[in-house]
C-alpha positions in Angstrom: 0.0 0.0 0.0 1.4 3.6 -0.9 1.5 6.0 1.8 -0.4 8.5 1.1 -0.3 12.3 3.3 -2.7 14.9 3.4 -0.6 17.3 1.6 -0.6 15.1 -1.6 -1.6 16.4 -5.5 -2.6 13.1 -7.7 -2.6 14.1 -11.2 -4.4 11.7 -13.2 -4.0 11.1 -17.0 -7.6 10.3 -17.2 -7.5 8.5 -20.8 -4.6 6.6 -19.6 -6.4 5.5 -17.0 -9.8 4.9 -19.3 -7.5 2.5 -21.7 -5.9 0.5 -18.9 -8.1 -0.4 -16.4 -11.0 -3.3 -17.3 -14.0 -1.4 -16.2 -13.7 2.0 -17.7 -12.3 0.4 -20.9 -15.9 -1.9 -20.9 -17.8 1.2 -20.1 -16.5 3.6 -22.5 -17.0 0.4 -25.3 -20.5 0.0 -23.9 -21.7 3.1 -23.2 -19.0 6.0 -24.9 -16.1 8.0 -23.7 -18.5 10.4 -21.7 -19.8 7.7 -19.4 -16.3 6.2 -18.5 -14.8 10.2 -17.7 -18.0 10.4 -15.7 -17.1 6.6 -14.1 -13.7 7.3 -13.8 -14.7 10.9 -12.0 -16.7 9.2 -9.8 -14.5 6.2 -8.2 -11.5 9.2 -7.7 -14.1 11.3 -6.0 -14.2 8.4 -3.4 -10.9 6.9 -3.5 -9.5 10.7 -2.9 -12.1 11.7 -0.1 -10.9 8.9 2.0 -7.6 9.4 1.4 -7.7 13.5 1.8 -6.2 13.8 -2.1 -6.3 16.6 -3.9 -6.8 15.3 -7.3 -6.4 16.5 -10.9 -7.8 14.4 -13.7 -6.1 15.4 -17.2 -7.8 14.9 -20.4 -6.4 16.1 -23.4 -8.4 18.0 -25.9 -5.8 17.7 -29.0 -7.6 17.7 -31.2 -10.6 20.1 -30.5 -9.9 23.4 -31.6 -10.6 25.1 -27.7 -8.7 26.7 -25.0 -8.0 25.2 -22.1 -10.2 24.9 -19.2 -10.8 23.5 -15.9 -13.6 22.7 -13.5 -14.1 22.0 -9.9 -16.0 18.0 -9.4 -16.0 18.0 -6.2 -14.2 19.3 -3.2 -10.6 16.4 -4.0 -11.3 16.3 -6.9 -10.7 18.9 -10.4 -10.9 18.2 -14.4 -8.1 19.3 -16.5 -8.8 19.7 -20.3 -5.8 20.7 -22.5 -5.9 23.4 -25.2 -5.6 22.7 -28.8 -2.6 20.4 -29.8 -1.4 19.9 -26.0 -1.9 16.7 -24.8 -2.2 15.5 -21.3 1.8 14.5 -20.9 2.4 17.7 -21.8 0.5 19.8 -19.6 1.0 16.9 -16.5 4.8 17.5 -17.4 4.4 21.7 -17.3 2.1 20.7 -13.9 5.4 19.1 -12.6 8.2 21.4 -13.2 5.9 24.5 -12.5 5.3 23.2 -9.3 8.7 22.6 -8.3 9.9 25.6 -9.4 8.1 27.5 -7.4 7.5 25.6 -4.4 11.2 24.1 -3.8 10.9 23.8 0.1 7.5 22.5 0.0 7.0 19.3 1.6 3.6 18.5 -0.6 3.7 15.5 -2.5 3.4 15.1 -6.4 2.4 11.8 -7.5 1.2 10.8 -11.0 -0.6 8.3 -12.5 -0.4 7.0 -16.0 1.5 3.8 -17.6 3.0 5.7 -20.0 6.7 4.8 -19.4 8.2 7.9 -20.9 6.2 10.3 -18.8 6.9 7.7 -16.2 11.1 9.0 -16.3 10.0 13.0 -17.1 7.9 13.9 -14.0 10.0 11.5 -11.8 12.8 13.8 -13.3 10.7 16.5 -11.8 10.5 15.8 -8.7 7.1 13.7 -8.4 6.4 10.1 -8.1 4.8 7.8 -10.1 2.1 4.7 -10.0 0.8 3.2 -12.7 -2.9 2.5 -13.7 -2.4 -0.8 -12.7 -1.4 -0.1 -9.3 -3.6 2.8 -8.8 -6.4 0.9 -9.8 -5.4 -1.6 -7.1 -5.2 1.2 -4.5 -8.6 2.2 -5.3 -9.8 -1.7 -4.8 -8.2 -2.1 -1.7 -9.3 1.6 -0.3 -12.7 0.8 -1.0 -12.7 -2.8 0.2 -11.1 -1.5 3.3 -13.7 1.4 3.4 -16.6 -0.8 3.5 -15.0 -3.6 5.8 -14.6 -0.6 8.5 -18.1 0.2 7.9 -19.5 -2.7 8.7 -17.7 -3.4 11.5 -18.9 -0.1 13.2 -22.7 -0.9 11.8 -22.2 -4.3 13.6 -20.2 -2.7 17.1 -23.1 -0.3 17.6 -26.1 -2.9 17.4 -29.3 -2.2 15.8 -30.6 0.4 17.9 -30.2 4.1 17.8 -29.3 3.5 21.4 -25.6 2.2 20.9 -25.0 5.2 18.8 -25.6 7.9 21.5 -22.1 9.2 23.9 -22.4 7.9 27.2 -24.0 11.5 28.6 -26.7 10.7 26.6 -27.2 7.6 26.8 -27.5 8.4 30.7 -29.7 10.9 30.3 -31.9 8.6 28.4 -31.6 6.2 30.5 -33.0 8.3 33.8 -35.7 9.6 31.4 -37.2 5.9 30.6 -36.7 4.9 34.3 -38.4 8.3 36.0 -35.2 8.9 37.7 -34.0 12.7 38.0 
């Protein structure tokens, strides 16, 4: 398992990520590109909320004649779209040495995520680490499995009632209410 702080950027190639990993490569065959951005949005949204990420997803817009933009997902999470003729490497690459450049003390982590081997050696060059789809997409498995698992356990450790939820003030107070004791 990667160590992951709170003061960590993921960048995300996000069409990387679309042509590696199984699911988002059957969804956007299935259903289009759209719906496997929108999938892939949506499992980093939770993967990066648990793990207090702040996440960029890249797409590149080579080919489409626009500037580039970005919006805000969610709260971890923002999409990248390139400008005409840059692709994601590139602008993941400027992300990198920008970054470093003007933050040379900074103890925030850089860490991106693609299996493209020769962006792999430039941003590593830069100063930021690397994981592949692969093993981001096993990250994400294992931080949800371990998500849920937790879950569970507290459903099951507080019983069915309302009752085992409450702090023990509460509970007390409850408690004296039911009996008729002040």
């Amino acid at each position: 398992m990667i160590s992951i702080s709170s003061q960590t950027i993921l960048l995300v190639d996000g069409y990387n990520i679309i042509g590696t990993w199984n699911n988002l490569k059957q969804v956007r065959d299935e259903n289009g590109l759209e719906s496997a951005r929108q999938t892939l949005l949506d499992t980093l949204v939770n993967y990066t909320g648990y793990k207090s990420l702040e996440t960029k997803v890249v797409f590149d817009s080579y080919y489409q004649n626009t500037p580039s933009y970005q919006e805000k997902y969610s709260d971890s999470v923002s999409i990248h779209y390139t400008s005409y003729r840059e692709t994601a490497d590139t602008y993941i690459e400027k992300y990198c040495a920008n970054f470093r450049r003007k933050n040379p003390h900074t103890s925030t982590r850089i860490m991106v995520a693609t299996s493209d081997q020769a962006q792999r050696h430039t941003v590593v060059g830069y100063g930021a680490e690397w994981i592949s789809a692969q093993k981001l997409a096993q990250e994400v498995h294992d931080t949800k499995k371990r998500n849920k698992r937790n879950h569970r356990h507290r459903s099951k450790s507080q019983g069915r009632f309302l009752f085992a939820s409450l702090d023990a003030e509460t509970q007390q107070a409850l408690s004296q209410m039911r009996f008729g004791i002040k």
